[in-house]
C-alpha positions in Angstrom: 41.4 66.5 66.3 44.8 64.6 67.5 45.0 62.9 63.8 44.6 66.2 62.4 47.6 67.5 64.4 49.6 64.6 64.1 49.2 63.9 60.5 49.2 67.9 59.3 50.5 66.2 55.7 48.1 64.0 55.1 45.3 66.8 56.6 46.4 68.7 53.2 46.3 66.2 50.9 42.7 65.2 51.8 42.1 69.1 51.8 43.4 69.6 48.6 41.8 66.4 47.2 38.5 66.8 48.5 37.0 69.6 46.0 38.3 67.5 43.3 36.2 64.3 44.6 32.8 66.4 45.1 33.1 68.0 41.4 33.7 65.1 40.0 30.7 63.2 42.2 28.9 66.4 40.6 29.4 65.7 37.1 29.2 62.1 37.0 25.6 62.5 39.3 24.8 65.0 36.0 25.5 62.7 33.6 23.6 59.7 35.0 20.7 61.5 35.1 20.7 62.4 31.6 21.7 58.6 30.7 18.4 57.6 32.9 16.5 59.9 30.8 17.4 59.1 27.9 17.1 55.5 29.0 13.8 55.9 29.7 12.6 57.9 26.5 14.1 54.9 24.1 11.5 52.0 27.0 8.7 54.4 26.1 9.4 54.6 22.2 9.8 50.6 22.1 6.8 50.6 24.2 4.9 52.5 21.6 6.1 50.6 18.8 5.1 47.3 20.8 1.6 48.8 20.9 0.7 49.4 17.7 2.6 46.2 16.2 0.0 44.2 18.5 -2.6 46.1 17.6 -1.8 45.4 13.7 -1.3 42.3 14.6 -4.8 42.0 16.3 -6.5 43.7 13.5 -4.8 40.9 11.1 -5.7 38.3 13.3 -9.6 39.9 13.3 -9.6 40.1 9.6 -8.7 36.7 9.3 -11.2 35.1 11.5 -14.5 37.0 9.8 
């Protein structure tokens, strides 16, 4: 409470500059969720693609082998 009193100036600048912080915490916490997602929707894609080129690659290797 002292520091408050003592330091009135710099009491408004953190006042002022606080809002500004949390918004921008706000937007960037929004857009790194949406990175994460996408992030996660291109693993599961390559994943799919992964499965079914080792699956050809099995059936290949099956047809070979009879």
């Amino acid at each position: 409470m002292i520091a408050f009193v003592r330091g009135w100036r710099l009491t408004v600048v953190l006042v002022a500059c606080i809002p500004c912080i949390v918004v921008t915490r706000g937007i960037l916490s929004v857009l790194m969720s949406r990175m994460s997602s996408r992030g996660q929707a291109a693993y599961a894609e390559a994943g799919t693609v992964v499965e079914q080129t080792v699956g050809a690659i099995r059936t290949v290797s099956h047809s070979h082998t009879n």
